[in-house]
KEFI-505304 format. One record per residue (C-alpha): x, y, z; residue in three letters; residue number from 0. Coordinates in Angstrom, 2 decimals, m for minus. Layout:
BEGIN
{atom {X,Y,Z},'ala',NUM},
...
// end
This chain:
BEGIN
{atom {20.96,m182.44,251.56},'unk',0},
{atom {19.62,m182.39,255.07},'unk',1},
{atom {19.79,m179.17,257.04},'unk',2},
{atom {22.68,m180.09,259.23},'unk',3},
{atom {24.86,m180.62,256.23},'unk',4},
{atom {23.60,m177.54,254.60},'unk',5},
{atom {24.83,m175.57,257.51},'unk',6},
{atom {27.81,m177.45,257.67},'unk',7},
{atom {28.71,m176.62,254.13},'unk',8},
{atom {27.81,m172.83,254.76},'unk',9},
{atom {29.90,m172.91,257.61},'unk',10},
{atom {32.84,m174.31,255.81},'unk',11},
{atom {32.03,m171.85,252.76},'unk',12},
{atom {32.72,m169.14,254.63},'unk',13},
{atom {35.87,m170.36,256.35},'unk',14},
{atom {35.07,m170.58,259.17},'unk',15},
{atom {35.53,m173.36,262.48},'unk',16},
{atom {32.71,m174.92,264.97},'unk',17},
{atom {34.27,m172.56,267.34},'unk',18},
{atom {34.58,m169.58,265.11},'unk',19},
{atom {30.65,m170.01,264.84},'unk',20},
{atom {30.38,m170.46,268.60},'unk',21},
{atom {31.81,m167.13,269.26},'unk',22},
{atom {29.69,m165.45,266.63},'unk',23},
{atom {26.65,m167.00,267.41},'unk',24},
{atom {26.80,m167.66,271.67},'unk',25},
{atom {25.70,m171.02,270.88},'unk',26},
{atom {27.95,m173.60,272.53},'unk',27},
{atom {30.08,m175.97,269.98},'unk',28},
{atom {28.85,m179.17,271.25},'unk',29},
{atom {25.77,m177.66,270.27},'unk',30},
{atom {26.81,m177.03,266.89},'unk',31},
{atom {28.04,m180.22,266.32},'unk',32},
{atom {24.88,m182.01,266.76},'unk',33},
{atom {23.15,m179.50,264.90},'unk',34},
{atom {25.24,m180.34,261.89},'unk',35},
{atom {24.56,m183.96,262.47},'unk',36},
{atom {20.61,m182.89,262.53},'unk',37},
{atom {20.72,m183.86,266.09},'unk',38},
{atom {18.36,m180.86,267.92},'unk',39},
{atom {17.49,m182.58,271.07},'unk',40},
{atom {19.69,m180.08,273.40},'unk',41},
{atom {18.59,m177.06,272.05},'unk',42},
{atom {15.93,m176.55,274.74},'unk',43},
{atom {13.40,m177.36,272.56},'unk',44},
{atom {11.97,m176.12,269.33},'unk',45},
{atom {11.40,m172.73,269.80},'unk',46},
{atom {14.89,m172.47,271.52},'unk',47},
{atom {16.36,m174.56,268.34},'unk',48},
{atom {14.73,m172.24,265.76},'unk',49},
{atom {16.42,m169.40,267.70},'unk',50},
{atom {19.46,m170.60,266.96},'unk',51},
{atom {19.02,m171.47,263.72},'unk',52},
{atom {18.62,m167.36,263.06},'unk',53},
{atom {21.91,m166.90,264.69},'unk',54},
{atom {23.25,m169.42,262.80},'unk',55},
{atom {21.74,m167.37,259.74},'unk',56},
{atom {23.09,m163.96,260.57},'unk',57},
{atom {26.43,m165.12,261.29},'unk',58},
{atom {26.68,m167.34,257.58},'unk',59},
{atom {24.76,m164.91,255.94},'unk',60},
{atom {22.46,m167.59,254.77},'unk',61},
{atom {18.55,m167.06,254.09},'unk',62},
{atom {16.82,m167.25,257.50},'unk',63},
{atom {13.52,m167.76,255.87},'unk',64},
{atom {14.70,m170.94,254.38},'unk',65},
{atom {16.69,m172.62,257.33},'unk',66},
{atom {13.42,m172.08,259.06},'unk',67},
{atom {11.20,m173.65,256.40},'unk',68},
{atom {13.70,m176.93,256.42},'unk',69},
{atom {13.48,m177.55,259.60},'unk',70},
{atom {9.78,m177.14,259.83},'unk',71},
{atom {9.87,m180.13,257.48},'unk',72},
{atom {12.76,m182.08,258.83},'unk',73},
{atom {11.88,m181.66,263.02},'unk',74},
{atom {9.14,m179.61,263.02},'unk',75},
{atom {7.02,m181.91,265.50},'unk',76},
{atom {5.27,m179.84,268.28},'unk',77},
{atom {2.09,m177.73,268.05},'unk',78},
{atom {2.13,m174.41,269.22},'unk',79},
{atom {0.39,m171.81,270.19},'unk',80},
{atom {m0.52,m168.45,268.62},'unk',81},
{atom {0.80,m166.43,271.73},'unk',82},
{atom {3.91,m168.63,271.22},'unk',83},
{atom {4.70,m167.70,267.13},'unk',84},
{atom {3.95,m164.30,268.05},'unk',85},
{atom {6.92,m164.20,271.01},'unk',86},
{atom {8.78,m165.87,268.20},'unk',87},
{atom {7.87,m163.57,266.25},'unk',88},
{atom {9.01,m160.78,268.29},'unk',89},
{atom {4.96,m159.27,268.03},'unk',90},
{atom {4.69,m159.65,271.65},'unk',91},
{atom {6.67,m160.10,274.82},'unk',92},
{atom {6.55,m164.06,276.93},'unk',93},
{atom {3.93,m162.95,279.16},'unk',94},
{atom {6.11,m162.97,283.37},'unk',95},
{atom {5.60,m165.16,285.92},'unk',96},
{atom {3.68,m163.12,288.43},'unk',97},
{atom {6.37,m162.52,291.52},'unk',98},
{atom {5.90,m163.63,294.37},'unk',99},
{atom {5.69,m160.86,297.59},'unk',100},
{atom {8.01,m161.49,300.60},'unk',101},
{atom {6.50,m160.86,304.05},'unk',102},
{atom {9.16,m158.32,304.46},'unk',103},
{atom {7.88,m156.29,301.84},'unk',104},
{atom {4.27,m156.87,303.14},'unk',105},
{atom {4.94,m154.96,306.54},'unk',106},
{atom {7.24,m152.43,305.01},'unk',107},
{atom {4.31,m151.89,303.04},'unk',108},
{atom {2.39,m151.77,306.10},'unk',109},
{atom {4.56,m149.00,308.04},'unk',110},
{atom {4.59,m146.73,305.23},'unk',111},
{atom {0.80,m146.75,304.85},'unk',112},
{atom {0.35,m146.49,308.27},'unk',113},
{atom {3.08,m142.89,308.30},'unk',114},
{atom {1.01,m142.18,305.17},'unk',115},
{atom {m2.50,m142.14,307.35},'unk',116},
{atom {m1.00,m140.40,310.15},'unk',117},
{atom {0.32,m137.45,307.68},'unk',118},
{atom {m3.00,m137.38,306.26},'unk',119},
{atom {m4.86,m136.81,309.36},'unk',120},
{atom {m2.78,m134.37,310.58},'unk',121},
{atom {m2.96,m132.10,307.18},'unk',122},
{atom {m6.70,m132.52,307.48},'unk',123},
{atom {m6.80,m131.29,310.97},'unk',124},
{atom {m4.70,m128.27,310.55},'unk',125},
{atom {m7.02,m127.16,307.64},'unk',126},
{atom {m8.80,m124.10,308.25},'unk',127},
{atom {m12.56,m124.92,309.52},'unk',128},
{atom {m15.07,m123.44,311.02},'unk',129},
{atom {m15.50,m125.64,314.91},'unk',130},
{atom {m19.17,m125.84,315.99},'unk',131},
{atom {m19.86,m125.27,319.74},'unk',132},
{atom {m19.01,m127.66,322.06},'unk',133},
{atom {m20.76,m128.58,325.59},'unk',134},
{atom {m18.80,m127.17,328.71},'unk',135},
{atom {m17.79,m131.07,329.02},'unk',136},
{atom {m15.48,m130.88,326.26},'unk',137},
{atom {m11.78,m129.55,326.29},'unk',138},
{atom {m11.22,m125.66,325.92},'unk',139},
{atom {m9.84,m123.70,323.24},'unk',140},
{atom {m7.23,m120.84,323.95},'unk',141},
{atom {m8.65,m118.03,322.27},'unk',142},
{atom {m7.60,m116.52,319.00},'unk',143},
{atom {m4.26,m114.52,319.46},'unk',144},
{atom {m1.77,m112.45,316.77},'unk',145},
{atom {0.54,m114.63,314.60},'unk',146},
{atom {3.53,m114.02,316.80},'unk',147},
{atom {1.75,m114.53,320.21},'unk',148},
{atom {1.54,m117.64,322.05},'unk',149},
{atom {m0.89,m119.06,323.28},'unk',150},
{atom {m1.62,m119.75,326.87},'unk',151},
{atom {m2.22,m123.28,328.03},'unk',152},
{atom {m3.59,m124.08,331.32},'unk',153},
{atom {m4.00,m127.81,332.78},'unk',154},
{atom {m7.34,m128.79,334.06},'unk',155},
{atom {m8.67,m131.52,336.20},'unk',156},
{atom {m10.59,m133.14,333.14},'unk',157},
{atom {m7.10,m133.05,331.11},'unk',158},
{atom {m5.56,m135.51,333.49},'unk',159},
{atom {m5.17,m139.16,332.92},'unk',160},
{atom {m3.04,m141.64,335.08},'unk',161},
{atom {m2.38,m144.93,336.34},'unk',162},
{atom {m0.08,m144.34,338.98},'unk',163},
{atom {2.57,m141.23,340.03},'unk',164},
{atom {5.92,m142.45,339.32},'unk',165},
{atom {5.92,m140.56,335.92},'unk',166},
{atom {4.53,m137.52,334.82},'unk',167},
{atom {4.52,m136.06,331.47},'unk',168},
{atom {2.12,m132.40,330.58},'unk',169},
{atom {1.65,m132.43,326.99},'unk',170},
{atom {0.72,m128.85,325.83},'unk',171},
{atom {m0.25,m127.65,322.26},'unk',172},
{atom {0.13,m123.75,321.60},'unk',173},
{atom {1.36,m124.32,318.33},'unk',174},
{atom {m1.05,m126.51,316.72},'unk',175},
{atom {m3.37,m129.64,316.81},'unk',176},
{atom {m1.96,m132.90,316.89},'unk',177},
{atom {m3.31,m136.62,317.28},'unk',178},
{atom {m1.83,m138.31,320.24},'unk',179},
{atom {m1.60,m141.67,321.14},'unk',180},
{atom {m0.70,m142.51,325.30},'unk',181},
{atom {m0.12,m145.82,326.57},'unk',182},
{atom {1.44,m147.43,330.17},'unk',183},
{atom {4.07,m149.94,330.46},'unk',184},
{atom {1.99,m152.49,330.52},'unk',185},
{atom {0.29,m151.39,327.12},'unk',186},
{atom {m2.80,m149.74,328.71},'unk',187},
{atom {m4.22,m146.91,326.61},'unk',188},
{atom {m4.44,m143.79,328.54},'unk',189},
{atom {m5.16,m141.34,325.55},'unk',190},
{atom {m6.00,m141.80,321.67},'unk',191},
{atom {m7.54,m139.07,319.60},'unk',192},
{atom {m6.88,m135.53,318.25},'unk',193},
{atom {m5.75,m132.94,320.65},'unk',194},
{atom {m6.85,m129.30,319.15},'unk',195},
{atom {m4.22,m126.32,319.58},'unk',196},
{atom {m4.60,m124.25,322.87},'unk',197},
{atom {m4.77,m127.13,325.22},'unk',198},
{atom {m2.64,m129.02,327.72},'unk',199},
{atom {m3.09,m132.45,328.88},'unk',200},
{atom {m1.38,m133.95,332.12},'unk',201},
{atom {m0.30,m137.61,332.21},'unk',202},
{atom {0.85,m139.82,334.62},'unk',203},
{atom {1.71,m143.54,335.31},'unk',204},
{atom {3.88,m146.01,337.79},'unk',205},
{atom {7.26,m146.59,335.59},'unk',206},
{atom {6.24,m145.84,332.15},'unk',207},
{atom {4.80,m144.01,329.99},'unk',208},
{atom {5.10,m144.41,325.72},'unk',209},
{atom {3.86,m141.36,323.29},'unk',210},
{atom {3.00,m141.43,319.74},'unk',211},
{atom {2.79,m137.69,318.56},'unk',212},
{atom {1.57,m136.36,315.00},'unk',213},
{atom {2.70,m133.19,315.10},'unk',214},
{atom {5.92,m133.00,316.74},'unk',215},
{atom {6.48,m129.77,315.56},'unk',216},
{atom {3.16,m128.18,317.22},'unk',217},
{atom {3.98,m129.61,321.00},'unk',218},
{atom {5.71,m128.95,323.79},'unk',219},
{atom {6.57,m131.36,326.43},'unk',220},
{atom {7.27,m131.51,330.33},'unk',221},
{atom {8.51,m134.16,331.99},'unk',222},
{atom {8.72,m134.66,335.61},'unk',223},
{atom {8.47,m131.03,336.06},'unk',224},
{atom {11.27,m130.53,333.80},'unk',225},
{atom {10.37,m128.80,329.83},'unk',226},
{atom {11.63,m131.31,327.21},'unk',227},
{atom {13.72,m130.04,323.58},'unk',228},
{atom {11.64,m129.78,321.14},'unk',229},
{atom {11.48,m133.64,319.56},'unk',230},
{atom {10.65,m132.81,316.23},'unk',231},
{atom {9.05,m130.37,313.12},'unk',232},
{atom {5.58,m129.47,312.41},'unk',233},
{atom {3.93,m132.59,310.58},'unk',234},
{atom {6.40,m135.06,311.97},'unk',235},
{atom {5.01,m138.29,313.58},'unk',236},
{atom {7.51,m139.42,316.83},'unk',237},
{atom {7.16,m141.75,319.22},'unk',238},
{atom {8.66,m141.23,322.69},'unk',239},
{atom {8.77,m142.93,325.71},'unk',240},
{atom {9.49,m141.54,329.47},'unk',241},
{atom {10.31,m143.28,333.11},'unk',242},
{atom {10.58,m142.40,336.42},'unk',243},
{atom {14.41,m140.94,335.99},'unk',244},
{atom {13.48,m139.07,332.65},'unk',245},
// end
């Protein structure tokens, strides 16, 4: 008896239709049918035939073991691997396809490593040190005041940077360092680097000018002669950008 009749004689043993074995079993009756006839070429293959072969089992209640073992020696053609009787198996998983990454998910990846350095750099520069002396070239410190004092922050001539008058924006720091970033409208970098707390810096350009701030929180801003709402909280990186009717 060849194992398509065997099944078909299980099958009919235990009363039951091609389609009462399709819904047991989620193998399609067409597909059952030429299984019965020993006719496996649209099971997907060995592997995919043997599966349903153990479907076929559970639902009949017939020896798995055995249905295997006859159609090793009936269709049992292709060699396979050890990696592939072990998925089989159920020993180990079928190893993924490695996915592919979208370019979308390369530059978000990109903008929140970027944030990530920024928030970095500004914890590091808020921790406690001890600051070596600096020549009289250098940008001043406020000195050291009580908790709830401010400090005072005077512009000075070195502090200023411009490209034109149109636009002027002070940016002072009494409440902590920041890293700032200045640029023109026409992308020309006025300012990039770390500004320490106590000091005030005086910017001005034609039409434009675009801020990148680290510390939000630890600035405050004046525009055109007029003081600027606070634009965000300590540790915050914003960018802003000011013209001549800001």
């Amino acid at each position: 008896m060849s194992l398509g009749s065997f099944i078909a004689k299980a099958r009919k043993d235990a009363g039951m239709s091609i389609d009462d074995l399709a819904a047991k079993t989620s193998v399609r009756s067409t597909v059952l049918r030429e299984i019965e006839a020993d006719n496996f070429s649209n099971c997907g293959g060995e592997t995919y035939a043997r599966g349903h072969l153990r479907n076929i089992s559970k639902a009949l209640g017939i020896n798995q073991n055995e249905i295997l073992r006859i159609f090793e020696e009936e269709q049992g053609s292709e060699e396979r691997t050890m990696q592939e009787l072990l998925v089989e198996n159920s020993v180990m998983r079928q190893p993924q396809e490695n996915r592919k990454v979208s370019w979308k998910t390369l530059v978000m990846i990109s903008v929140v490593s970027l944030a990530l350095v920024g928030v970095v750099q500004i914890v590091i520069s808020n921790t406690p040190k001890n600051v070596a002396k600096t020549s009289a070239a250098q940008e001043s410190i406020a000195p050291s005041q009580s908790a709830t004092a401010t400090p005072s922050v005077k512009p000075s001539a070195q502090n200023t940077f411009s490209t034109g008058t149109g636009v002027t924006v002070v940016v002072a720091t009494p409440k902590g360092k920041t890293w700032l970033f200045v640029s023109d409208a026409q992308g020309r970098t006025l300012f990039s680097s770390q500004i320490e707390q106590g000091v005030s810096k005086v910017f001005s350009s034609d039409t434009q000018l675009n801020l990148k701030i680290g510390n939000a929180g630890g600035v405050d801003l004046t525009v055109n002669g007029k003081k600027i709402a606070s634009i965000g909280a300590v540790g915050e990186v914003v960018s802003v950008s000011y013209g001549v009717n800001s």
